[in-house]
mmCIF file of the C-alpha atoms, coordinates in Angstrom:
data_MODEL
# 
_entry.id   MODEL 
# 
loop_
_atom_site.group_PDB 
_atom_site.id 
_atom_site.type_symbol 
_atom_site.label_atom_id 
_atom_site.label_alt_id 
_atom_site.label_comp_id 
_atom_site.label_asym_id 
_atom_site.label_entity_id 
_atom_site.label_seq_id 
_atom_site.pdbx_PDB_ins_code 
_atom_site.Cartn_x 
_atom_site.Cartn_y 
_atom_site.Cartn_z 
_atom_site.occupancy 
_atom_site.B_iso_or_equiv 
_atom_site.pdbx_formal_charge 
_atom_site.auth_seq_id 
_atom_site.auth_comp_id 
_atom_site.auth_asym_id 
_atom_site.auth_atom_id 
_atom_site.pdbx_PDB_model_num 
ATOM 1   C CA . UNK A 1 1   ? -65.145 61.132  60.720 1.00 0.00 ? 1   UNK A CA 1 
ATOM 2   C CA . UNK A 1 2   ? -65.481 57.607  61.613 1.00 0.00 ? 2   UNK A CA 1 
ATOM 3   C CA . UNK A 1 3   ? -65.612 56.608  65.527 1.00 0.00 ? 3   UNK A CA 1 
ATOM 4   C CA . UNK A 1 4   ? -62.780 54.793  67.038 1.00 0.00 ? 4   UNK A CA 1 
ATOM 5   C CA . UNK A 1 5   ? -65.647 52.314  68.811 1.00 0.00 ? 5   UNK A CA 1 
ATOM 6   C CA . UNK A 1 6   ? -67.265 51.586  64.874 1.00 0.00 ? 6   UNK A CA 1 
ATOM 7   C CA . UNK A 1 7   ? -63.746 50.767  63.852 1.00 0.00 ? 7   UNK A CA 1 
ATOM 8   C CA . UNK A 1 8   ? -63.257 48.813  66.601 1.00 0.00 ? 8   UNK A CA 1 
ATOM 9   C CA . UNK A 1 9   ? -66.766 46.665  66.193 1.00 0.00 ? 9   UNK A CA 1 
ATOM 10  C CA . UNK A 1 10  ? -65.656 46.542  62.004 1.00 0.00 ? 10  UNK A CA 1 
ATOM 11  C CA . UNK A 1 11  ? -62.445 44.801  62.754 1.00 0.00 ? 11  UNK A CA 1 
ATOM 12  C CA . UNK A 1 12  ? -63.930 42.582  65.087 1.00 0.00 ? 12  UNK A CA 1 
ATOM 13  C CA . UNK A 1 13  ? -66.573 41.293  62.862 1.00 0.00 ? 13  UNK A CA 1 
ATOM 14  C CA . UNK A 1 14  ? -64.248 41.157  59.964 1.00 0.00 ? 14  UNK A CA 1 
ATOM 15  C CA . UNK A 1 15  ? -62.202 38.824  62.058 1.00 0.00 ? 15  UNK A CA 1 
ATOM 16  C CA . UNK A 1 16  ? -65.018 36.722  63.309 1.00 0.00 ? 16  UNK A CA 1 
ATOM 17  C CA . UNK A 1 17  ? -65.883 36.516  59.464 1.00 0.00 ? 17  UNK A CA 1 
ATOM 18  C CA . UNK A 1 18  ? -62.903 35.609  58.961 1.00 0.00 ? 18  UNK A CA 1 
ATOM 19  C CA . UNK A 1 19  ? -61.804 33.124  61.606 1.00 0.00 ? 19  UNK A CA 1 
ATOM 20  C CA . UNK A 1 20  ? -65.565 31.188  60.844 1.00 0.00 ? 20  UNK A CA 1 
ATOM 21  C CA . UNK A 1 21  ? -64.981 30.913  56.992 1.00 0.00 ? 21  UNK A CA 1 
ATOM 22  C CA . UNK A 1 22  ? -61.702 29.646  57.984 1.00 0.00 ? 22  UNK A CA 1 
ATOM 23  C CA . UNK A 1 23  ? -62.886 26.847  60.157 1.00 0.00 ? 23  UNK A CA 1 
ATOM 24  C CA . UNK A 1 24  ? -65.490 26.550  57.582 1.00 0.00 ? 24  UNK A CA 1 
ATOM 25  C CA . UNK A 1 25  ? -62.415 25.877  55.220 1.00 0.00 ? 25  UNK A CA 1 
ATOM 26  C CA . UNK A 1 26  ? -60.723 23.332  57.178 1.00 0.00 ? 26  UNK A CA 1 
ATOM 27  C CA . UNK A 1 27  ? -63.920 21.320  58.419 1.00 0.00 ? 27  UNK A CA 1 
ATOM 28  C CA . UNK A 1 28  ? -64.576 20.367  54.665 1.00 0.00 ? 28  UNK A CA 1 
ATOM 29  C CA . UNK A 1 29  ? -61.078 19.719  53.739 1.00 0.00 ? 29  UNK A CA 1 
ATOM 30  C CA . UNK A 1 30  ? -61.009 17.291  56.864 1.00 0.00 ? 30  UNK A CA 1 
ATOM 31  C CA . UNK A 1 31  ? -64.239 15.475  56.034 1.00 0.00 ? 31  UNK A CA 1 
ATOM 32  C CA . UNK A 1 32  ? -63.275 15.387  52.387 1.00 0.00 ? 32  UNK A CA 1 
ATOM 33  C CA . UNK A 1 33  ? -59.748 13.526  53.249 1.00 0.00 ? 33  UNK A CA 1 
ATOM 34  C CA . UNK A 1 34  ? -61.607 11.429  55.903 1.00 0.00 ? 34  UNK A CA 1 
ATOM 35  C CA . UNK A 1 35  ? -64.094 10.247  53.025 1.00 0.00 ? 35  UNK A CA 1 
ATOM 36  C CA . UNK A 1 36  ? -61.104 9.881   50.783 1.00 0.00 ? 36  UNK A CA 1 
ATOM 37  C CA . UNK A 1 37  ? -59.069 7.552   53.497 1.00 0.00 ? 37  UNK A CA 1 
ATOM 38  C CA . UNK A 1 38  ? -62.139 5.523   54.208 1.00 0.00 ? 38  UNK A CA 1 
ATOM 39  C CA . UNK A 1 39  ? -62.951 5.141   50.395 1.00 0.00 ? 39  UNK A CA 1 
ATOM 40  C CA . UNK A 1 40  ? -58.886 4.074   50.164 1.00 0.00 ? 40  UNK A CA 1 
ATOM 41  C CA . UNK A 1 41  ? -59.640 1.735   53.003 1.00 0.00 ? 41  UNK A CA 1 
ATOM 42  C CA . UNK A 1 42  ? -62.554 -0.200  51.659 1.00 0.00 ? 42  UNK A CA 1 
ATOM 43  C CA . UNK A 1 43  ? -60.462 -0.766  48.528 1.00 0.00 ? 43  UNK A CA 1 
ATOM 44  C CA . UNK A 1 44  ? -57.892 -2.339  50.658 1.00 0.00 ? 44  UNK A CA 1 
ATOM 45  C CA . UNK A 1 45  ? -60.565 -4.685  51.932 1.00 0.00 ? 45  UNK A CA 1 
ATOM 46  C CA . UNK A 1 46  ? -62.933 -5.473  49.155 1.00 0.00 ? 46  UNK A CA 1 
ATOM 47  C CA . UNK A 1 47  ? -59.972 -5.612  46.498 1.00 0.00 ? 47  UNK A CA 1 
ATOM 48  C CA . UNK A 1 48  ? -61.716 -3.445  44.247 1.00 0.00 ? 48  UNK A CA 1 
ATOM 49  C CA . UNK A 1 49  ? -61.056 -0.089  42.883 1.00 0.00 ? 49  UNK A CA 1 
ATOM 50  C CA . UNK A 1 50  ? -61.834 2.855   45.100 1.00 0.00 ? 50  UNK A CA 1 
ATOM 51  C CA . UNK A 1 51  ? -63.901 5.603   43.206 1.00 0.00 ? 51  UNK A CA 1 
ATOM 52  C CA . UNK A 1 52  ? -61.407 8.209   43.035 1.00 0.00 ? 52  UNK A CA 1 
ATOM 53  C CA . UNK A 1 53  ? -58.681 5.829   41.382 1.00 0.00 ? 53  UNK A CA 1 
ATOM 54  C CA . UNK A 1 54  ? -61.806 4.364   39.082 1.00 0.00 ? 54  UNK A CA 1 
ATOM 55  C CA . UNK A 1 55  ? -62.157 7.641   37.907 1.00 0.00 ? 55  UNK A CA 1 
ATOM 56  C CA . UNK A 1 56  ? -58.825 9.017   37.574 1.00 0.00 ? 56  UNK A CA 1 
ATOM 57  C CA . UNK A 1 57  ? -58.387 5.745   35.211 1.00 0.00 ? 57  UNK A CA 1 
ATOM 58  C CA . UNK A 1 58  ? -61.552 6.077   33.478 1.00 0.00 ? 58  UNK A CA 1 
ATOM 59  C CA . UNK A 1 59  ? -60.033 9.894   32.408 1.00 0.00 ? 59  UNK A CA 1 
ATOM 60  C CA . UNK A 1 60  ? -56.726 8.445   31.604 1.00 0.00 ? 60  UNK A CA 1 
ATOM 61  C CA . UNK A 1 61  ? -58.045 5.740   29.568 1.00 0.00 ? 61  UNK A CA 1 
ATOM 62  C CA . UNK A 1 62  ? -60.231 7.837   27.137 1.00 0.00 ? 62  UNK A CA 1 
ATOM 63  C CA . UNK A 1 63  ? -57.790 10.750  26.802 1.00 0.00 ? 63  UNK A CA 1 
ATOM 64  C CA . UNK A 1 64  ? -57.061 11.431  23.531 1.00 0.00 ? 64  UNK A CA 1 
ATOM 65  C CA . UNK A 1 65  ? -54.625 14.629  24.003 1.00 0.00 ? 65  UNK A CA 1 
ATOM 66  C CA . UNK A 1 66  ? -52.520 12.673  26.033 1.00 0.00 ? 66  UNK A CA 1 
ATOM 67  C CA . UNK A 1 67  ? -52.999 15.408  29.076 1.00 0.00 ? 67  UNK A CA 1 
ATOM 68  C CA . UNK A 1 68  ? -53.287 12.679  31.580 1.00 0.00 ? 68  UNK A CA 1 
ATOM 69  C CA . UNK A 1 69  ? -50.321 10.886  30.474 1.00 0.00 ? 69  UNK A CA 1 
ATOM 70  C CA . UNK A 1 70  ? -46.304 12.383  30.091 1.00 0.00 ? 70  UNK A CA 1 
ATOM 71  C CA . UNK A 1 71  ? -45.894 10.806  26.259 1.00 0.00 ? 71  UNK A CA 1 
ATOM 72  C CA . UNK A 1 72  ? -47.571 11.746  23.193 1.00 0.00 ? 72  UNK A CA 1 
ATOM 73  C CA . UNK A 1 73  ? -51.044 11.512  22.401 1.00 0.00 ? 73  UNK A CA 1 
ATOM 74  C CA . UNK A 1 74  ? -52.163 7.328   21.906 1.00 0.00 ? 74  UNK A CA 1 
ATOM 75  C CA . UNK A 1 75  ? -52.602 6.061   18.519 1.00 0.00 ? 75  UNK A CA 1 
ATOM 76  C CA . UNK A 1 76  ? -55.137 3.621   18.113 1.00 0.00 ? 76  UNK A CA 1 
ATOM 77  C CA . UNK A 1 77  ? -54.169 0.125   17.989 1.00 0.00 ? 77  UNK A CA 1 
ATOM 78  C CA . UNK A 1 78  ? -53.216 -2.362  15.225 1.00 0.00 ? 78  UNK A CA 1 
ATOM 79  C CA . UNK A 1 79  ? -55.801 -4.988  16.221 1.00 0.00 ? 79  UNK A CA 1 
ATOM 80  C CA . UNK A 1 80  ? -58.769 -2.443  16.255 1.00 0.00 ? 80  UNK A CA 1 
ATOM 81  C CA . UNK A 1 81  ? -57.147 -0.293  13.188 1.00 0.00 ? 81  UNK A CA 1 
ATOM 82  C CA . UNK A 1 82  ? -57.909 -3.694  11.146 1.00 0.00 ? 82  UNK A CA 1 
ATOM 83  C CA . UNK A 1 83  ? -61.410 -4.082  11.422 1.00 0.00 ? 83  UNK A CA 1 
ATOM 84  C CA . UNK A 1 84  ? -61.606 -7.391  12.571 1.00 0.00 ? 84  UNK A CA 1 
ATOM 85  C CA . UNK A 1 85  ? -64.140 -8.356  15.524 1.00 0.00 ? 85  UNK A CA 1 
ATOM 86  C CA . UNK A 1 86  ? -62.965 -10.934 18.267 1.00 0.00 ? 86  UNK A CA 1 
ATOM 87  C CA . UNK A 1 87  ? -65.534 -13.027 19.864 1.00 0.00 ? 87  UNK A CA 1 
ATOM 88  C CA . UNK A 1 88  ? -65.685 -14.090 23.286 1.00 0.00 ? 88  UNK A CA 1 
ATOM 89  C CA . UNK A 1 89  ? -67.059 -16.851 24.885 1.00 0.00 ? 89  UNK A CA 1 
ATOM 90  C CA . UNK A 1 90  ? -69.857 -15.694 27.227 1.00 0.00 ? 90  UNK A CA 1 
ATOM 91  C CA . UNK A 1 91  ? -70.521 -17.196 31.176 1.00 0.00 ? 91  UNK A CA 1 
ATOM 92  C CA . UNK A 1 92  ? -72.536 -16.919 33.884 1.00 0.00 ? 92  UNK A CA 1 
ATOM 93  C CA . UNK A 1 93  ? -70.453 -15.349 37.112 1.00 0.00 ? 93  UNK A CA 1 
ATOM 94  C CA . UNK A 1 94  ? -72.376 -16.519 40.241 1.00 0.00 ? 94  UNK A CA 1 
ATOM 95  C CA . UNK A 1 95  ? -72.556 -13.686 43.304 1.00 0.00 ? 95  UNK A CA 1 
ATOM 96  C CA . UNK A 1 96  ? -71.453 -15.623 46.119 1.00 0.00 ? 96  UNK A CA 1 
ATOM 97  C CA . UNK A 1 97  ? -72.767 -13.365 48.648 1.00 0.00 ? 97  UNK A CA 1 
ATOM 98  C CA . UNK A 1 98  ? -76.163 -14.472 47.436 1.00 0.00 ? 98  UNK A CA 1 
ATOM 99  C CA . UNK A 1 99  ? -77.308 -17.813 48.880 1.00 0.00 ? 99  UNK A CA 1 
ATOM 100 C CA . UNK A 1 100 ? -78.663 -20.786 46.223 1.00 0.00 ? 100 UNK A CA 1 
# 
């Protein structure tokens, strides 16, 4: 037979178990939407894409079932169906952070 004072101790460490991997759990899903809010924020500021939304698009863009988008799966277009190669006219883009 099992002693009322080991069954006791068992459910008490369970819960401790329990209640740590919990706040565990919630830590991590608070730093993870923290990092995601900050990473939203410096978007807002720089004007560039944050990472998330970068690669959301980048897995949107090369989906070929269509699983990222609600229509059918994309057909390639006519301009690259017809073989022909358009040339563009390279430049120089200067960083203006850097000094001269």
């Amino acid at each position: 037979m099992n002693n009322p004072l080991s069954q006791i101790f068992r459910f008490i460490l369970k819960l401790i178990f329990v209640l740590s991997a919990a706040v565990i759990a919630v830590g991590l899903l608070f730093v993870a939407l923290t990092v995601f809010a900050l990473s939203l924020l410096k978007s807002l500021i720089t004007g560039r894409k944050s990472a998330p939304l970068a690669a959301f698009a980048h897995f949107q863009k090369f989906s070929q079932s269509g699983t990222w988008t609600s229509g059918s799966p994309r057909q390639p277009s006519s301009k690259t169906a017809s073989g022909q190669v358009i040339d563009v006219e390279a430049r120089e883009l200067q960083d203006e952070r850097r000094e001269p």
